[in-house]
N, C-alpha and C positions, 0 to 999 in steps of 0.2 A: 504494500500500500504506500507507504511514504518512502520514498527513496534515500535508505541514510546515509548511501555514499554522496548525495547532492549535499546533505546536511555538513560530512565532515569535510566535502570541497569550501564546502563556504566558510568551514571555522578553517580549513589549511588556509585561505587567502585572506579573513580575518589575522592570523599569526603572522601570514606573511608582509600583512601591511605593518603591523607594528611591528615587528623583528627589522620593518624596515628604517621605524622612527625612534630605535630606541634599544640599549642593553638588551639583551636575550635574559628573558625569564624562563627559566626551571618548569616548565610545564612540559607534561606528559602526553602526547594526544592518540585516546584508546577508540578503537572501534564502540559504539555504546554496545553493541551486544555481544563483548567480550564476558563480561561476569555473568551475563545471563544466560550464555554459551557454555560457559565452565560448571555452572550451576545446573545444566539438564544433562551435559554429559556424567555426571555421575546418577541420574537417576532417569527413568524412561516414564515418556509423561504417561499418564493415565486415560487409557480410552473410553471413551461414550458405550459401545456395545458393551466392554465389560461391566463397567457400572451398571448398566443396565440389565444385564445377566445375575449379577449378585443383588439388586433389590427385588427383581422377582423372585428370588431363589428364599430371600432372608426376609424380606419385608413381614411385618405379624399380621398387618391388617389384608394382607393379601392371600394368606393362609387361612384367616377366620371368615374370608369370603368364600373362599374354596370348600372349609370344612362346613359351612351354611348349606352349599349345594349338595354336599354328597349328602347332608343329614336330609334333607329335602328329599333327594329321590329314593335314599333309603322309605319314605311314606308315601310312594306311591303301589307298591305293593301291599303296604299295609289295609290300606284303603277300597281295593279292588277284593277282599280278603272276607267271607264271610263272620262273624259275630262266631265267638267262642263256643262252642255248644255246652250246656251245665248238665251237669248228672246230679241226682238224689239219690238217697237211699234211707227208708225210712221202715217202719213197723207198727202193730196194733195189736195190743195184749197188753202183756206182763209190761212195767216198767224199766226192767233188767233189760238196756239193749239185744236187739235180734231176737229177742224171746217171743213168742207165741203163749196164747192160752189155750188149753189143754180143753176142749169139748164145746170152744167155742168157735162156730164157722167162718169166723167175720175177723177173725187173728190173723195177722197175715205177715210175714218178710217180703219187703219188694227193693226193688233196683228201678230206677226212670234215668231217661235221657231226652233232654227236647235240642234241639237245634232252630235260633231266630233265622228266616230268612226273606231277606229285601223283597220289596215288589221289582222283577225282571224290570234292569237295566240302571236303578239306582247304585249297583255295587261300581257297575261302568260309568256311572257318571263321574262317581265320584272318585275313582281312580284318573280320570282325564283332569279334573279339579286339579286334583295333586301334581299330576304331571305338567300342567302348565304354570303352578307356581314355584316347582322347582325347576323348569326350564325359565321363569322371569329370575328364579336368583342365579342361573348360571348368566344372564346378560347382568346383571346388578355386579358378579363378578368380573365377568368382563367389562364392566363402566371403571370400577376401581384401578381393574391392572393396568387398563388406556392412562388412567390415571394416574397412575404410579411413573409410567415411564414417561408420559409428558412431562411430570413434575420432575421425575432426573434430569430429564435431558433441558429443561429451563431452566435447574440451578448447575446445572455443570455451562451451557452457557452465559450465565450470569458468573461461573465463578473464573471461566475463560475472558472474560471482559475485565472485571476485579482486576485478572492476575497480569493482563495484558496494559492496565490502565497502572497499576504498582511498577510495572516494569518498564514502562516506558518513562514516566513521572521519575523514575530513580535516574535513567539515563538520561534526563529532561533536568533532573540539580547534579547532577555530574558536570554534565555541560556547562552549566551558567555557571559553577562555580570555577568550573575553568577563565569563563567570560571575566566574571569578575577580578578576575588575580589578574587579568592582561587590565582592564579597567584601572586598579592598584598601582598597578606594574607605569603606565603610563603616566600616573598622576603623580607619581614618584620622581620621577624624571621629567615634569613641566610639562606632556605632550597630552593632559587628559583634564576634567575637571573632577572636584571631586561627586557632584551632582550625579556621575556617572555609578563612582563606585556604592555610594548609598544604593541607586534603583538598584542594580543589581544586586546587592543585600537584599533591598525588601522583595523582589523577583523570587529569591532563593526560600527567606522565609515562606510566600507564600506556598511555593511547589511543596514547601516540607508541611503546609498545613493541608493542601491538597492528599498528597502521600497518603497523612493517617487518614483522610477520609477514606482514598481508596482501598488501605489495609484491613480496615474496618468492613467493608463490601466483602472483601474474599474471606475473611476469618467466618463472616455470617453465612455467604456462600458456601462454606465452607463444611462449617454446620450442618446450613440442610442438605444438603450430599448426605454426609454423615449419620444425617436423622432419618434418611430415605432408604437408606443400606443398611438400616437396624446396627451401626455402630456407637461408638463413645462421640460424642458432641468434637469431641478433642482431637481424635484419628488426626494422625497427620496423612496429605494429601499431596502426590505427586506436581506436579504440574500438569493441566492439561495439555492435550493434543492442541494441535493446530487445523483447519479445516476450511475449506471454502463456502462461498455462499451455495446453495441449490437452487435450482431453477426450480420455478414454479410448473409443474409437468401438465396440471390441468387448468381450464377456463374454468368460471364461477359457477357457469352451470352445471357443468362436470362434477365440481364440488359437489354442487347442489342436489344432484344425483347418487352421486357416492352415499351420501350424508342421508338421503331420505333409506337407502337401501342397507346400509351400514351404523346407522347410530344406535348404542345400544338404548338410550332410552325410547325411542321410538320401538325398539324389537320387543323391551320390558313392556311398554304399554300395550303395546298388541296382545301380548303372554294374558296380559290382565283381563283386555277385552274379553277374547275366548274362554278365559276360566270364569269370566263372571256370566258369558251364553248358557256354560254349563251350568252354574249353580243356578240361573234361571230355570234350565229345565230340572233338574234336581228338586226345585221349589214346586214345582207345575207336577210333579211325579208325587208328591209327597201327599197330593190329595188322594193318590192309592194305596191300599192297605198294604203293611208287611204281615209275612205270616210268619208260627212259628208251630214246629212238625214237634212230635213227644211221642216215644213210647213207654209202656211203664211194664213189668215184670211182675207179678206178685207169686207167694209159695204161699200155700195153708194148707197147714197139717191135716185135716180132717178133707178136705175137697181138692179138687184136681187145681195145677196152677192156671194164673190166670193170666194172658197178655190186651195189651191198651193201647192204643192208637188215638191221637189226640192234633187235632187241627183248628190254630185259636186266626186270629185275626185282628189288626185295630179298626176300627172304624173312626174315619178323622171329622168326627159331628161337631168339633170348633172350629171348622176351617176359615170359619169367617174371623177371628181372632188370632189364628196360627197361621192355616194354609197360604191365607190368601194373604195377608199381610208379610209372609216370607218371600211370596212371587214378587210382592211390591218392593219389598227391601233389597232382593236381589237386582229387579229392573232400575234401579236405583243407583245400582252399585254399577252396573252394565251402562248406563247412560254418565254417570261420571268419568266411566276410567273412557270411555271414548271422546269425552271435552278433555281428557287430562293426554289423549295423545293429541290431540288438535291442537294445543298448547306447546306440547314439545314440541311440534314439527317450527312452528309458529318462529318460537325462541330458537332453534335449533337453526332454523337459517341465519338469522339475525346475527347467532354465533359465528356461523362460516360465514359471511360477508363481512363480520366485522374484523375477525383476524387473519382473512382476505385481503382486506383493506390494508389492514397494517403490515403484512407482509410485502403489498405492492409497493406503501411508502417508504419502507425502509428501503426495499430495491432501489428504487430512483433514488432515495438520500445515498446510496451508497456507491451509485453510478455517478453521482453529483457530487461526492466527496472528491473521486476516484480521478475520474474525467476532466474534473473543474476547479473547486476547489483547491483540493491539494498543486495544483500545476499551477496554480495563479497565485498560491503564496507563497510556494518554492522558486518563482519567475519573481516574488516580491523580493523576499532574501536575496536573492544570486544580487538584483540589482541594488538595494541600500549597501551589498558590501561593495559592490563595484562605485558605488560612489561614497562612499565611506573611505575608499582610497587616495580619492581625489580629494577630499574634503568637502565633499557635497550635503552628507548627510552625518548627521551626529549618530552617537553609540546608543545612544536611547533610543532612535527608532532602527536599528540592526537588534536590538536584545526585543523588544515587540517583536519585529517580524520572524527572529528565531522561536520567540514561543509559540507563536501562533503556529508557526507549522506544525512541531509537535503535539500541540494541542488537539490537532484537526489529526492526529494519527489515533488518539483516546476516544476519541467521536466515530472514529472509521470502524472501532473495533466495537465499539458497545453498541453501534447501528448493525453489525454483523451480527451479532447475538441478539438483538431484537429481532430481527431477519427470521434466523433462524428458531426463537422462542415461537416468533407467531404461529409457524409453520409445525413445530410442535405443539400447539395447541391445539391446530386446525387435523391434527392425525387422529386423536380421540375422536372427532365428531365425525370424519368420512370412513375411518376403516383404515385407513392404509399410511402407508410407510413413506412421507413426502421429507424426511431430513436428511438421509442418507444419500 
């Protein structure tokens, strides 16, 4: 992005003008991305996929979504599953259990079993119930895990902005403090004022108050990495990667499409719609009876055994206070969750246009940094130093036009990382993989 060998042309013809009005001062002059070069070759920065591998892997909230689902479809067998059958066993005589009385015909030992069963089609219903609400908490899980990884990948580029705005900023008071010493250096020897060397002090203080602001972004950045990959707040953290911007591969409508066919809360609302069809009919069923089958077993001593066959029935004579007022609770429930996905879809665009939007403007700020910007204040520099030789221009407007370029290098990168934030945000809501 900012070209720093234009940077140190301009501080070599800076030095070489005053080297040319005056004793040679003791200055050093380092590439800026010598320390920050020495500093990733001993450690290899940290990639986006894998962070993102170890918060799905570790995250807890993304396991208690998970384990929601299985316990979910674990109940839809349950559900499809006839009523327990109950056994009795019971006697008539003597009080001594199993006992009989002895020459009376009506003593008996018996064994029952009855079995409840549904009016045909309510066990089906209401295993389709089940099944559709645990097919809405696998998309509820899938909304979290979209979620999870947008949220990495936002704070790993926020902590790539941090760490690129700390490091440029350091290479940014390296610099001026260099400026300054020739500033010194000059004033020393009658060829400067001291007006000079003060701004440059208060230049330097400000980069250093700037600095901690920046250190304070990546240390919080930092964090939520940290906090996302289920570690200590503290974990110390490589350097990130370095990466380019991604082209935006679809049109809005495209988006738009993605989005209506791919969002999990649209898939969740539909899941609800359908389960709430069902318990519609399930209510509308309920006005038919359940039955339940009994057979009974008796032994008496004195006469032959005897078996029982038993067939009961409800009959739903409150239906005006149960039946029907369940049909209405459900069609209730069936007409909200169909306004509550017309709502998603609603908001749901609004989402993808909006970090649509802000994707396209970072592009253009970043083409406009790129393109314009940065070449028109690097074309400022070249020329205050070229007349800063001649004595055209003072040291106060060459230490401006040095920072500002710099400046517009902190701006190129944190418009890079909004770039690409938005475009992470906009993957949750269409489905697919647009940072990569």
């Amino acid at each position: 992005m900012i070209r720093k060998s234009l940077v140190l042309l301009a501080f070599g013809c800076l030095w070489t003008a005053v080297e040319g009005q005056q004793a040679p001062v003791s200055v050093t002059v380092q590439s800026p991305s010598t320390e920050a070069t020495a500093q990733v070759a001993q450690q290899s920065p940290v990639g986006l996929e894998d962070l993102v591998r170890d918060a799905l892997q570790k995250n807890p909230g993304i396991q208690s979504a998970l384990r929601q689902v299985e316990a979910l479809r674990h109940r839809v067998p349950q559900a499809k599953t006839l009523p327990d059958p109950t056994v009795s066993v019971g006697w008539a005589g003597n009080i001594r259990p199993f006992s009989v009385q002895q020459g009376d015909p009506s003593s008996y030992r018996g064994v029952g079993a009855s079995q409840a069963v549904p009016y045909p089609g309510k066990l089906t219903l209401r295993g389709e119930i089940a099944g559709r609400e645990a097919e809405a908490a696998w998309w509820d899980y899938e909304a979290a895990r979209r979620k999870l990884v947008a949220d990495v990948k936002s704070a790993y580029y926020d902590y790539f902005a941090a760490s690129k705005a700390v490091e440029i900023t350091q290479k940014n008071k390296d610099l001026l403090q260099k400026l300054s010493s020739i500033a010194e250096a000059r004033y020393r020897v009658g060829k400067g004022i001291q007006q000079d060397v003060l701004r440059s002090q208060v230049e330097i203080s400000l980069l250093l108050q700037r600095l901690t602001v920046f250190e304070q972004q990546q240390r919080t950045a930092q964090a939520r990495l940290n906090t996302l990959l289920f570690r200590d707040p503290e974990a110390q953290l490589t350097s990130p990667a370095s990466f380019e911007a991604v082209k935006i591969a679809h049109s809005l409508d495209e988006l738009y499409t993605l989005a209506r066919e791919q969002d999990t809360g649209l898939q969740r609302e539909q899941r609800m719609i359908e389960r709430n069809q069902y318990a519609v009919n399930l209510a509308q069923k309920d006005y038919l009876p359940d039955f339940s089958v009994a057979y009974m077993y008796q032994q008496r001593p004195d006469l032959p055994d005897m078996h029982g066959f038993t067939v009961t029935a409800n009959i739903p004579i409150y239906y005006r206070t149960k039946q029907r007022e369940a049909v209405k609770e459900q069609t209730e429930q069936l007409a909200s969750s169909q306004r509550s996905k017309e709502n998603r879809q609603t908001e749901l665009f609004f989402a993808v246009k909006q970090q649509y939007l802000l994707a396209k403007s970072s592009e253009q700020l970043l083409k406009l940094y790129s393109q314009v910007i940065v070449p028109q204040s690097s074309l400022a520099l070249e020329s205050s130093m070229a007349s800063y030789q001649v004595g055209t221009v003072d040291f106060l407007t060459i230490l401006t036009n040095f920072t500002v370029v710099l400046d517009y290098e902190v701006s190129y990168y944190r418009e890079l990382s909004n770039y690409q934030m938005a475009l992470a945000n906009l993957e949750p809501l269409v489905g697919a993989e647009l940072t990569k």
